[in-house]
VOGU-3710 file (C-alpha; in Angstrom, 3 decimals, decimal comma):
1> xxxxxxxxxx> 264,277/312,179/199,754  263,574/311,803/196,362  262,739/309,210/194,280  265,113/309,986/191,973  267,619/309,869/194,175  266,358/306,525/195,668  266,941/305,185/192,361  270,772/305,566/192,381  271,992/302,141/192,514  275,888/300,826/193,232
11> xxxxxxxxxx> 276,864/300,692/189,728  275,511/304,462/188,912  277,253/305,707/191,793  280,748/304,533/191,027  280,598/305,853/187,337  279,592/308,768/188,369  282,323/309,143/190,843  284,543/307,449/188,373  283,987/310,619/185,937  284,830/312,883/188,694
21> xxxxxxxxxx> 287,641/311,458/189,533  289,201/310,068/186,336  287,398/312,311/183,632  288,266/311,115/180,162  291,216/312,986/178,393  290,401/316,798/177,591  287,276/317,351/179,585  287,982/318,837/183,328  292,008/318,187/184,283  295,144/318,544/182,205
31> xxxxxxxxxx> 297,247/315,593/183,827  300,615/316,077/183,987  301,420/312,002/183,591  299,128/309,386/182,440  295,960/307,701/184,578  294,613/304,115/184,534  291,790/302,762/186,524  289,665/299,619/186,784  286,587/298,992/187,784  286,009/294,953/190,020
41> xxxxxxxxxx> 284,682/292,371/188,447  281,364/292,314/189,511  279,976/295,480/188,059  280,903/293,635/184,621  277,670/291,283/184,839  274,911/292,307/183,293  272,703/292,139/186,172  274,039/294,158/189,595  270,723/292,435/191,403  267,820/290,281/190,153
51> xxxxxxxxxx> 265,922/291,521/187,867  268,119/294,924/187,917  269,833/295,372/184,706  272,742/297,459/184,555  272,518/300,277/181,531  275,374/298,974/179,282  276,145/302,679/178,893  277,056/302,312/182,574  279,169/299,211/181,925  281,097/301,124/179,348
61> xxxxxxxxxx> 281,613/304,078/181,274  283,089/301,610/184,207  285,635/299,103/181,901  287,953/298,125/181,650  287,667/295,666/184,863  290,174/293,821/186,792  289,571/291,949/190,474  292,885/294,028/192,577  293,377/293,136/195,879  294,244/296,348/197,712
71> xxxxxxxxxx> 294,409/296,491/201,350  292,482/293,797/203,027  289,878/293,329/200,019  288,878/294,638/196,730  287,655/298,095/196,056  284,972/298,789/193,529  287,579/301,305/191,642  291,204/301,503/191,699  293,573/303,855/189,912  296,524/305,932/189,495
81> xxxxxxxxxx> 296,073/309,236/188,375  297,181/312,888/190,002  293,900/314,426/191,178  292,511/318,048/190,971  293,758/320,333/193,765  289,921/320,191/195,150  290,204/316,371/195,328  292,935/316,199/197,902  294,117/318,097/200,939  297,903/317,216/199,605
91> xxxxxxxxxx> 298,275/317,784/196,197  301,089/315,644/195,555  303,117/312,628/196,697  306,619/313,143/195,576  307,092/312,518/191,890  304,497/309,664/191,535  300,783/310,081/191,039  298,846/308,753/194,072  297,498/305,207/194,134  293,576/306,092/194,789
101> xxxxxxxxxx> 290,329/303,368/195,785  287,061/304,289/195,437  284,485/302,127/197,453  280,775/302,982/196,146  277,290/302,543/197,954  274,015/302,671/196,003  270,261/302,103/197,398  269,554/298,292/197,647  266,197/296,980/199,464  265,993/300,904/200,302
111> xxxxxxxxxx> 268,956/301,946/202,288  272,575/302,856/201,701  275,149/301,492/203,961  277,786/304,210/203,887  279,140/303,353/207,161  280,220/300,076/206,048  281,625/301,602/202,955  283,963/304,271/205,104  285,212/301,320/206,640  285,654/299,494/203,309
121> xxxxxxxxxx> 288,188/302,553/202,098  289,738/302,637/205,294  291,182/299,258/205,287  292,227/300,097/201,584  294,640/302,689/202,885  296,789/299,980/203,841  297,950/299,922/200,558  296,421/302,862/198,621  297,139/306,610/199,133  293,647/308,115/199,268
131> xxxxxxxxxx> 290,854/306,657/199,489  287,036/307,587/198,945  283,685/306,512/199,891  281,124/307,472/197,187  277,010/307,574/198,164  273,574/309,386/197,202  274,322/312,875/198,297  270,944/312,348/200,608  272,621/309,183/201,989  275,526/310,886/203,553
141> xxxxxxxxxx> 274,783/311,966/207,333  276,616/314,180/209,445  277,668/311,305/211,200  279,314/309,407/208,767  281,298/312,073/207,640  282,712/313,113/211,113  283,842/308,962/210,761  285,175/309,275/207,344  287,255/312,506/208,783  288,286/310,538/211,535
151> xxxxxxxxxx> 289,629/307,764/208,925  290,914/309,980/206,213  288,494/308,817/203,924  287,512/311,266/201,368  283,616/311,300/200,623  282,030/311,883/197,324  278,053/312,977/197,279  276,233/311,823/194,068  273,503/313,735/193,409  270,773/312,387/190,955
161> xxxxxxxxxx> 271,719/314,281/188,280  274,792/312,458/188,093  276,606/315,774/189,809  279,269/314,427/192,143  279,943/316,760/195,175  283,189/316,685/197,497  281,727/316,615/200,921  285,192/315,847/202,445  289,126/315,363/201,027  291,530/312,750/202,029
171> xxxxxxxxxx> 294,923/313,432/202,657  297,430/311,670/200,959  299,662/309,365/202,825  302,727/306,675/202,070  302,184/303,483/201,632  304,281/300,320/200,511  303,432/299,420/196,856  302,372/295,643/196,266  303,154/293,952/192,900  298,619/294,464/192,199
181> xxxxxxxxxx> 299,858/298,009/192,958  302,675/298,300/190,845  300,502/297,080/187,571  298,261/299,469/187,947  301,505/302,012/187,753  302,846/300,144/185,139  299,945/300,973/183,208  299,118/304,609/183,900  303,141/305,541/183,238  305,178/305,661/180,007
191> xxxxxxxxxx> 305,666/301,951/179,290  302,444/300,795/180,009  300,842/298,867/177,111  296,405/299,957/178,465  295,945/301,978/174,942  298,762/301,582/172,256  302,271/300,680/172,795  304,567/298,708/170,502  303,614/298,865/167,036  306,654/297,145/165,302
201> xxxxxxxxxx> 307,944/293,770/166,249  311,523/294,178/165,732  313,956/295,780/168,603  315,632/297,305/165,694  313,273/299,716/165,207  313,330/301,446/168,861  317,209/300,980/169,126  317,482/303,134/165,721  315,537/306,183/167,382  317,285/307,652/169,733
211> xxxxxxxxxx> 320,841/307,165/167,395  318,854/309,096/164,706  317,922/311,564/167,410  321,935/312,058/168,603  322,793/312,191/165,153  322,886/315,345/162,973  320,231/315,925/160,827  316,360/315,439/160,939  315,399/312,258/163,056  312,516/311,139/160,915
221> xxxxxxxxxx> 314,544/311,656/157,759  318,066/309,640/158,924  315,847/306,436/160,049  314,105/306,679/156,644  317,175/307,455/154,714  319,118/304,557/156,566  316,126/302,218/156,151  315,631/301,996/159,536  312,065/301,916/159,710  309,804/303,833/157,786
231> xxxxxxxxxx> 306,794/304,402/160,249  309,002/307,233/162,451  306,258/307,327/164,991  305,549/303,869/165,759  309,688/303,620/166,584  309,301/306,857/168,956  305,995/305,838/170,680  307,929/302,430/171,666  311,387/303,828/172,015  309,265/305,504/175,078
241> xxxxxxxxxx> 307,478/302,356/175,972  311,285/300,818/176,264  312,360/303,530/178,386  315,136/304,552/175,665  313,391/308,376/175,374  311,377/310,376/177,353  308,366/311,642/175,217  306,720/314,574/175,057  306,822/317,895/172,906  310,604/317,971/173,029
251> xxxxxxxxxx> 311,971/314,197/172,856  314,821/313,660/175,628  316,820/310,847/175,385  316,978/308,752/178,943  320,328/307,161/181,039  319,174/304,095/178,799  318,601/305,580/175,418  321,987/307,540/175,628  324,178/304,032/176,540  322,322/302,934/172,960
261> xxxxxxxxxx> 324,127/305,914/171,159  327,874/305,743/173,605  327,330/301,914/171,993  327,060/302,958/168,762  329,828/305,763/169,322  332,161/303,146/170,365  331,543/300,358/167,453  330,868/302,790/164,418  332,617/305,822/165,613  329,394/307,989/165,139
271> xxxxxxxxxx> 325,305/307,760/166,247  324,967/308,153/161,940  327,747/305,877/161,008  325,786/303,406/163,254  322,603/304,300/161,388  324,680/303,164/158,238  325,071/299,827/159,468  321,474/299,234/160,471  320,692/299,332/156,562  322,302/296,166/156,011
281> xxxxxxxxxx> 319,839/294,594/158,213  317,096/295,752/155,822  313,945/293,152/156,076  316,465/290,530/157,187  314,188/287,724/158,435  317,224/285,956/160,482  316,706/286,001/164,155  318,453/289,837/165,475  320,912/288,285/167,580  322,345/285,800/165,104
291> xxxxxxxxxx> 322,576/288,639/162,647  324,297/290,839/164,834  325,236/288,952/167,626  326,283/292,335/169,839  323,351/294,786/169,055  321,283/291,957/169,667  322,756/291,434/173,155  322,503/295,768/173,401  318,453/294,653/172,797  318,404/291,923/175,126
301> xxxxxxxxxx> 319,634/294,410/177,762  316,810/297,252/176,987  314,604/294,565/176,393  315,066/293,378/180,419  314,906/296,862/181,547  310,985/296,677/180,231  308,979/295,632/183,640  307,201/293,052/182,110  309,931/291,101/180,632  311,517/290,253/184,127
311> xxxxxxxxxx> 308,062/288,646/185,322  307,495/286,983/181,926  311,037/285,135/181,857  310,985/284,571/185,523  307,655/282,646/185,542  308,387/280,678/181,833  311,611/279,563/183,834  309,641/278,564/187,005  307,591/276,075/184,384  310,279/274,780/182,999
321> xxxxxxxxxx> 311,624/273,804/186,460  308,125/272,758/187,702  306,334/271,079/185,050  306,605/272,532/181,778  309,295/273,166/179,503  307,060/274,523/176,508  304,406/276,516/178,089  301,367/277,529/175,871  300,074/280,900/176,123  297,375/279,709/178,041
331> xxxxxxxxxx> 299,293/277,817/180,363  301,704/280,777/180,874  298,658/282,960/181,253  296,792/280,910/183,725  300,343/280,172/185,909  301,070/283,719/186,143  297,672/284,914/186,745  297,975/282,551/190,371  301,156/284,680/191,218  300,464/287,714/189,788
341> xxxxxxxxxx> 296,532/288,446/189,012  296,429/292,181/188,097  299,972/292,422/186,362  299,048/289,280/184,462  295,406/290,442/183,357  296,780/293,970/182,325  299,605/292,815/180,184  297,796/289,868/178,565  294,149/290,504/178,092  292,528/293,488/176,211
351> xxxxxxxxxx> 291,077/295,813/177,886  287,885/296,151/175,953  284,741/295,824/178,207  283,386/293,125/176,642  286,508/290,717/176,188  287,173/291,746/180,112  283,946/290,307/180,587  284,235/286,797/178,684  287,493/286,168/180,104  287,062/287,100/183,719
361> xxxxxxxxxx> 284,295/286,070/186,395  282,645/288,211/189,273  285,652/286,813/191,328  288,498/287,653/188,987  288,800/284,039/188,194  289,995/283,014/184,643  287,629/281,362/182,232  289,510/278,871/180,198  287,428/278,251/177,222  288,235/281,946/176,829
371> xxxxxxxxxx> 291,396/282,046/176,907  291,634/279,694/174,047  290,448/282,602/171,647  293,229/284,782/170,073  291,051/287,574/169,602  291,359/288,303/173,137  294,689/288,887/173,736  296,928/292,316/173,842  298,572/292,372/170,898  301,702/294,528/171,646
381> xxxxxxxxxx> 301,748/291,784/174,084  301,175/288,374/172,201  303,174/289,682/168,712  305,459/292,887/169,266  306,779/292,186/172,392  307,087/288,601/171,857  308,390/288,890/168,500  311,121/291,348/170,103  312,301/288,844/172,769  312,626/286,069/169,971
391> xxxxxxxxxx> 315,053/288,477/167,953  316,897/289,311/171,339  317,536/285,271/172,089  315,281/285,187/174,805  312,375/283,068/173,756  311,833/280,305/171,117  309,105/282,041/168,896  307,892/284,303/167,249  304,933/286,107/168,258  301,662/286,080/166,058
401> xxxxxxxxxx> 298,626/288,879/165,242  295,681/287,695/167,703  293,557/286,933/164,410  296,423/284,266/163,162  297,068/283,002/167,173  296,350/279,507/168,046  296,590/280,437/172,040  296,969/276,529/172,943  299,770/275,838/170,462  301,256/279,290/170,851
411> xxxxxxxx> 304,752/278,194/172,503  306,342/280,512/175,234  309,673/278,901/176,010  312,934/280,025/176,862  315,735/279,841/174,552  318,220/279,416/177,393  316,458/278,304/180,229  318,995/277,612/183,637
//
């Protein structure tokens, strides 16, 4: 066995099997749908053991990092993404990507404990649909992949060069999908908000696109025309994220985004007529649903068809029951991170690799004193979004650019709390 080889530590290993897996976007798979993954926690510290640096290069290659409970623990790397054919001994689980956990193994005082690790993806099949053990190519014994057959673990040889080899392929099974789950698919599909996602803060905006896309004429020219919204593909990239269109190289308009334009049929007589109207509205600074009280209740329905907005107004109302009418944004971020830790970090927190890191210990845990920073919060999250339930009637305030947010004074109340 090499020295080289001997060298390969935890960290290496599950970045290397991370690019196999999850290559960036254009280099070996053409995904039909989205991916996300995270890396845990603890491969965000700087040191994986004393006096062992991890190569920031490495770090990067492994954000963004979230602590998701899958199974009976945490795996080193969780995702959603639909695999290569050579990846998987089912190609497919009906129409959703598979949920997929990667447990790695590196040399530490000399040895590799892949066993342990087979058993470590096993248990995550509880929850996950494939799961993978990833080791030192030399590492990997006949024996332990006659277990990891046994298990329906897939296992993943890393060779030195950083060349990862499929020794053996999972099959894909069923499994019930927790809420630490379901963020993770909330962020690989179409309204997930991991990359970009709402880019203007009025519902306006995204109700205007898919009436300009029913209507005759060009879609980019009637909003513009109607003074609708100038930037066309900021309003189509969110009309997606609300679930009004479905994306892509020919725009489709959903059930939801075709009950916009029957709406606007039945008030205006026409999608364009009701284009018409939405010039009157023109900069108007006056909350959306006080300036027109029924497309602003048409916003506050698309609005709670958005996943997040359920969990947001359902845990802001638990508060204000519990303890606290007028929840900061850190108080709302550290209540709903108890109840829901994955959904809570992905919606609120940036994913850059070095914010992840400030905010979140080796266990997941929150650190306060960062949470009191604006800079470090998701701002489709913290302005658009929040900005968008104001104008629907569903929260107090506004929401505010990271750079201008006070996170301790930032209020996050309902408007009509029950």
């Amino acid at each position: 066995m090499t020295s080289a080889a001997r060298s390969l530590s935890e960290p290496e290993v599950l970045a290397h099997a991370k690019r196999r897996l999850f290559p960036p976007d254009g280099t070996e798979t053409d995904t039909e749908q989205s991916s996300y993954v995270v890396a845990d926690t603890q491969f965000a510290k700087e040191e994986w053991l004393p006096g062992s640096p991890v190569d920031p290069d490495i770090r990067a290659r492994l954000a963004p990092f979230n602590h998701v409970r899958i199974g009976g623990g945490y795996p080193d790397l969780v995702g959603v993404a639909r695999l290569e054919s050579d990846l998987l001994a089912v190609e497919r689980l009906g129409e959703e990507p598979p949920l997929i956990a990667i447990e790695a193994k590196g040399y530490a005082s000399g040895g590799v404990d892949t066993r342990r690790g087979i058993v470590q993806a096993y248990d995550r099949l509880h929850e996950a649909n494939a799961a993978y053990v990833a080791a030192p190519a030399d590492a990997v014994s006949g024996t332990d992949r006659t277990l990891a057959r046994e298990l329906n673990v897939g296992v993943l040889g890393v060779e030195p060069t950083g060349e990862v080899e499929v020794l053996d392929v999972p099959r894909v099974v069923g499994n019930r999908t927790t809420s630490e789950a379901a963020a993770l698919r909330f962020q690989a599909g179409s309204q997930g908000v991991a990359n970009a996602s709402f880019g203007l803060n009025h519902p306006k905006n995204y109700l205007g696109y898919p009436l300009a896309h029913d209507a005759d004429g060009d879609t980019a020219t009637l909003l513009t025309e109607h003074r609708v919204v100038s930037a066309v593909d900021d309003a189509r990239r969110g009309a997606a994220f609300l679930g009004l269109i479905e994306d892509g190289p020919f725009v489709e308009l959903t059930p939801l985004g075709r009950e916009v334009v029957r709406f606007g049929n039945a008030r205006c007589g026409s999608a364009e007529a009701a284009l018409s109207q939405f010039s009157e509205w023109y900069q108007s600074r006056r909350r959306f649903v006080d300036l027109a009280p029924a497309w602003g209740q048409l916003a506050r329905r698309v609005l709670f068809s958005y996943p997040a907005t359920e969990l947001l107004v359902t845990e802001i109302q638990t508060m204000h029951d519990d303890w606290q009418p007028e929840p900061s944004l850190v108080e709302l971020v550290e209540h709903a991170h108890e109840l829901h830790p994955t959904f809570t970090v992905e919606l609120f927190i940036r994913s850059d690799e070095t914010v992840r890191r400030r905010v979140l210990t080796d266990d997941g845990s929150l650190r306060q004193s960062a949470l009191e920073d604006g800079s470090v919060y998701h701002s489709p999250t913290v302005f658009q979004l929040k900005a968008m339930l104001y104008h629907a009637g569903i929260l107090t305030e506004r929401g505010r650019e990271p750079h201008r947010l006070e996170p301790t004074e930032d209020v996050w109340a309902l408007r009509q709390p029950v």
